[in-house]
N, C-alpha and C positions, 0 to 999 in steps of 0.2 A: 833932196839928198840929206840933209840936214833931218827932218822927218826920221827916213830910213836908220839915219844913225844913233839917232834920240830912239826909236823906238829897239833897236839892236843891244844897245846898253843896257834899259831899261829891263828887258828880256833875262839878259844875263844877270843881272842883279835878283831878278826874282829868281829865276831859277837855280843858282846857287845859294839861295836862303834858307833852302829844305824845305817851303813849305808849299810845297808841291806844285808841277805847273801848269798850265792852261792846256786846252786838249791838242792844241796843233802842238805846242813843245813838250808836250808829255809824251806822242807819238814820234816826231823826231829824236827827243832822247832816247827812246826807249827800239827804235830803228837804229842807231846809233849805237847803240850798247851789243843790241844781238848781230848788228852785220861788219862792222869797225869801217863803213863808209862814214865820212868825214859829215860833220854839222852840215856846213854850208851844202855840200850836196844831196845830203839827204832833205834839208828845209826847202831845195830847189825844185828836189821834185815833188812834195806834198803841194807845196804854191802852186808848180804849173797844173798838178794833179786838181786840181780846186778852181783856178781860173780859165780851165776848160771847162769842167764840170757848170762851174757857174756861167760862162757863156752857152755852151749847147741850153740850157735853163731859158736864158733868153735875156741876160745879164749883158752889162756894158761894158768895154775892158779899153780902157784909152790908155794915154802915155804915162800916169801914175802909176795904173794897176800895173800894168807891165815893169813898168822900174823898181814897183814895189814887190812883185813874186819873184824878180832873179835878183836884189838886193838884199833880200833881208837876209837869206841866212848867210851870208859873206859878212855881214854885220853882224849877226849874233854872233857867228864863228869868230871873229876878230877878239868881239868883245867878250867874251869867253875865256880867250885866252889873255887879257887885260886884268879881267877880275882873280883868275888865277892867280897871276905873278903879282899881282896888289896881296891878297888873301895871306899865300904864302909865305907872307917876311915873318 
C-alpha cells in the first residue's frame, strides 16, 4: 500500500511538471480531458484493460497485481489533487 501511494505521488509530481508523461498517463489524461470521466476511473479501466490482456498472454496476476491495477489511479487522483492545492498558493 505504501508502494501504491509512493508510486501515486510520484505520478502526479511528474505529470504536473509539463514535461510530458509516460504512455499509460498520457492516455489516461488525455481520456480524461475528451470524456470528463474522473482520473481514478479512467486509470481503473486502462489497468484492468492491461491485466487482462497480460493474463489471457499467459502472465501471472497475484494479490499485488490486483491491489495494484485498482489502486493506482485512486492514488494518483488523490494526489493530484494534493499537488494542486500545494501549487496553487
Amino acid at each position: 500500500l505504501v508502494g501504491i501511494a509512493m508510486v501515486g505521488i510520484g505520478s502526479a509530481l511528474y505529470i504536473t511538471c509539463g514535461l510530458g508523461p509516460g504512455p499509460r498517463d498520457g492516455l489516461m489524461t488525455a481520456l480524461h480531458n475528451r470524456t470528463g470521466v474522473r482520473i481514478g476511473r479512467v486509470r481503473l479501466g486502462i489497468e484492468g484493460t492491461v491485466l487482462v490482456a497480460g493474463w489471457l498472454l499467459g502472465g501471472t496476476v497475484g494479490l499485488g497485481t490486483l491491489m495494484f491495477a485498482t489502486l493506482i489511479g485512486q492514488s494518483i487522483a488523490i494526489s493530484l489533487g494534493v499537488v494542486s492545492r500545494v501549487t496553487s498558493r
